[in-house]
ZAMARFI-241520 format. One record per residue (C-alpha): x, y, z; residue number from 1; residue in three letters. Coordinates in nm, 2 decimals, always signed. Layout:
{c1=X c2=Y c3=Z i=NUM aa=ala}
...
This chain:
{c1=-0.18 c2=+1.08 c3=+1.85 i=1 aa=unk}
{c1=-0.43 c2=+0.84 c3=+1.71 i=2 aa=unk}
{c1=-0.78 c2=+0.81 c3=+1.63 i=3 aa=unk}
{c1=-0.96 c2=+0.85 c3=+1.95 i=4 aa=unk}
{c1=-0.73 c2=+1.14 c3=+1.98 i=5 aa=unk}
{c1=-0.82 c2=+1.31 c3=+1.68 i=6 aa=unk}
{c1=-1.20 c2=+1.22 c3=+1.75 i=7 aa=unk}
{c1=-1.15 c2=+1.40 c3=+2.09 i=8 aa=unk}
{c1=-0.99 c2=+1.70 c3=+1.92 i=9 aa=unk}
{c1=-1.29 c2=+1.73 c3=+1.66 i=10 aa=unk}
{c1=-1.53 c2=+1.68 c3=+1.88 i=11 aa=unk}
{c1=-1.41 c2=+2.00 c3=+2.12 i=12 aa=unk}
{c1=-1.51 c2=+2.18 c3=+1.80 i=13 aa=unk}
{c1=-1.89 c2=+1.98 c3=+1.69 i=14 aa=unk}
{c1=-2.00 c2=+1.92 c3=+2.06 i=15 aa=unk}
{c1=-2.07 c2=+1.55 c3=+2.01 i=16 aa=unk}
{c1=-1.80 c2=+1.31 c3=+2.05 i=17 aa=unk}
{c1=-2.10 c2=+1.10 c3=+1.85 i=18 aa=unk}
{c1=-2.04 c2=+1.37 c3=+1.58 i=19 aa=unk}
{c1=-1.68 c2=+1.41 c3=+1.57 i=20 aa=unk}
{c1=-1.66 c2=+0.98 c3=+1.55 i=21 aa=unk}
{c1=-1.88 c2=+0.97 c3=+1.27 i=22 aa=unk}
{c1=-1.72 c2=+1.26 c3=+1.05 i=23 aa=unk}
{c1=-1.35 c2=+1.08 c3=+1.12 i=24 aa=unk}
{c1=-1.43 c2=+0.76 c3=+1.04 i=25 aa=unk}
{c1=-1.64 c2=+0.94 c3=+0.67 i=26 aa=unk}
{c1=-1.29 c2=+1.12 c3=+0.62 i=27 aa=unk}
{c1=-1.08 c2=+0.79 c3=+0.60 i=28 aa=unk}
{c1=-1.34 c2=+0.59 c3=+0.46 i=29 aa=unk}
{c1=-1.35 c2=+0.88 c3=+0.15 i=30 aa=unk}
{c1=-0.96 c2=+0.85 c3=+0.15 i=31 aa=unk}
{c1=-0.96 c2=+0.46 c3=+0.13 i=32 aa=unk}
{c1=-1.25 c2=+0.48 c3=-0.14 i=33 aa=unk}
{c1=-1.03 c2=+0.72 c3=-0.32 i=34 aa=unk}
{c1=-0.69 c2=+0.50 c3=-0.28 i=35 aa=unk}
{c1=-0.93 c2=+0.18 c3=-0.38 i=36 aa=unk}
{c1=-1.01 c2=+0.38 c3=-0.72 i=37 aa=unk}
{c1=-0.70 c2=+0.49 c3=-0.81 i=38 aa=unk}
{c1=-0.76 c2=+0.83 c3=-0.73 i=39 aa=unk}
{c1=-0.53 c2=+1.06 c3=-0.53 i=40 aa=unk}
{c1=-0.66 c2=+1.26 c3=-0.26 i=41 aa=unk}
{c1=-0.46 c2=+1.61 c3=-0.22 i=42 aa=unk}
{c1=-0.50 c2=+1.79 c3=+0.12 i=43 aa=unk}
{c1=-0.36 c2=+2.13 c3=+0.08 i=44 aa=unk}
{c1=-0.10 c2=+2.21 c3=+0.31 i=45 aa=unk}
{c1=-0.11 c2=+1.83 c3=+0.48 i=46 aa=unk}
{c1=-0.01 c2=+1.61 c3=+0.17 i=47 aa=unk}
{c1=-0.09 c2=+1.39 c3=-0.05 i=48 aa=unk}
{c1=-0.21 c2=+1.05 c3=-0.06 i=49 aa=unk}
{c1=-0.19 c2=+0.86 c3=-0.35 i=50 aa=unk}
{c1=-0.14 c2=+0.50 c3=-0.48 i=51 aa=unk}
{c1=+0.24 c2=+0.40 c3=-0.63 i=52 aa=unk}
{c1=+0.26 c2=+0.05 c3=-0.85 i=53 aa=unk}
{c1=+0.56 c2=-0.17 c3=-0.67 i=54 aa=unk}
{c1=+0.74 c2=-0.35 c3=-0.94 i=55 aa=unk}
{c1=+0.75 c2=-0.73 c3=-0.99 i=56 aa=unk}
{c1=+1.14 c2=-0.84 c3=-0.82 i=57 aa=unk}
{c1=+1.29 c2=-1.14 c3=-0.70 i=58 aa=unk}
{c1=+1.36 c2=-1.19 c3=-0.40 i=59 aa=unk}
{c1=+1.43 c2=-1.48 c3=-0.13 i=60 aa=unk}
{c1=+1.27 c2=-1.69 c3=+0.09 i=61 aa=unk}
{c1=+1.51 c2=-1.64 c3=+0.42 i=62 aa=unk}
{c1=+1.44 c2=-2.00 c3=+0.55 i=63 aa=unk}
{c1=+1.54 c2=-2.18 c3=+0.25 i=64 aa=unk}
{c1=+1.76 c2=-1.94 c3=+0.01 i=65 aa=unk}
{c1=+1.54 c2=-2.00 c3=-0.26 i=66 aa=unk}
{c1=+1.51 c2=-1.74 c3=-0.54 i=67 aa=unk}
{c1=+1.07 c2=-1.66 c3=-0.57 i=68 aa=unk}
{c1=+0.93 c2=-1.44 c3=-0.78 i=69 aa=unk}
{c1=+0.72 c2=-1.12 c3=-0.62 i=70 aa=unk}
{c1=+0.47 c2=-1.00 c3=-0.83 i=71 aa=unk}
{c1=+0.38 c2=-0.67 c3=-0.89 i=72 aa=unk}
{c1=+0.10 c2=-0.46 c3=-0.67 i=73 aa=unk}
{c1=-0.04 c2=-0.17 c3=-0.61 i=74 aa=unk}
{c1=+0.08 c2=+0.04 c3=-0.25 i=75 aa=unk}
{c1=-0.02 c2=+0.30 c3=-0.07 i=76 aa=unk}
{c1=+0.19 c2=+0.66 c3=-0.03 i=77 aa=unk}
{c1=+0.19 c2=+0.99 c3=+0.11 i=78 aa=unk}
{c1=+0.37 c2=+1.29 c3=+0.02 i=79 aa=unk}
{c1=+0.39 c2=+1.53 c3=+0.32 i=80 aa=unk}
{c1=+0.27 c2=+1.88 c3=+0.21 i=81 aa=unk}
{c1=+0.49 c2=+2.21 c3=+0.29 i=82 aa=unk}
{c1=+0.29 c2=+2.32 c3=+0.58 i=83 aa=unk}
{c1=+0.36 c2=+1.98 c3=+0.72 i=84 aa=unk}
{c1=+0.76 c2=+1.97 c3=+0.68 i=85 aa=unk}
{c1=+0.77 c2=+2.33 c3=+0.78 i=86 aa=unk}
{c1=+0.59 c2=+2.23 c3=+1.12 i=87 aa=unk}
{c1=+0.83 c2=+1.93 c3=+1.15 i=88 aa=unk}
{c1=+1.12 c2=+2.13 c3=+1.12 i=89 aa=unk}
């Protein structure tokens, strides 16, 4: 499924395909906002998205062998909720 998919889905429920393609595209632009502030965003029952801080390593530069330095940064991560893993399984 992707996001015309979903956008199909919604709009069987609005009536507008117009609708349904502007309240999807609110929904992730909220969750990205939210990510971007360093907020989580908890869906009950779906998951959780939430930002994680990757550590600064070192790793290597496969062309070359040569040990760099990776800083540190900030990633994105969800935790699937229940509901989800029970529907999985």
């Amino acid at each position: 499924m992707n996001k015309n998919d979903i956008i199909n889905e919604v709009a069987e429920v609005i009536l507008s395909k117009k609708e349904a393609k502007a309240a999807v595209d609110c929904m992730f632009s909220k969750i990205l906002e939210a990510l971007g502030n360093n907020e989580p965003v908890k869906l009950i029952g779906f998951g959780t998205f939430k930002v994680n801080i990757q550590k600064a390593r070192e790793g290597r530069n496969p062309q070359t062998g040569e040990t760099i330095k990776i800083e540190e940064k900030m990633v994105p991560k969800f935790v699937p909720g229940k509901a989800m893993k029970d529907a999985v399984n």
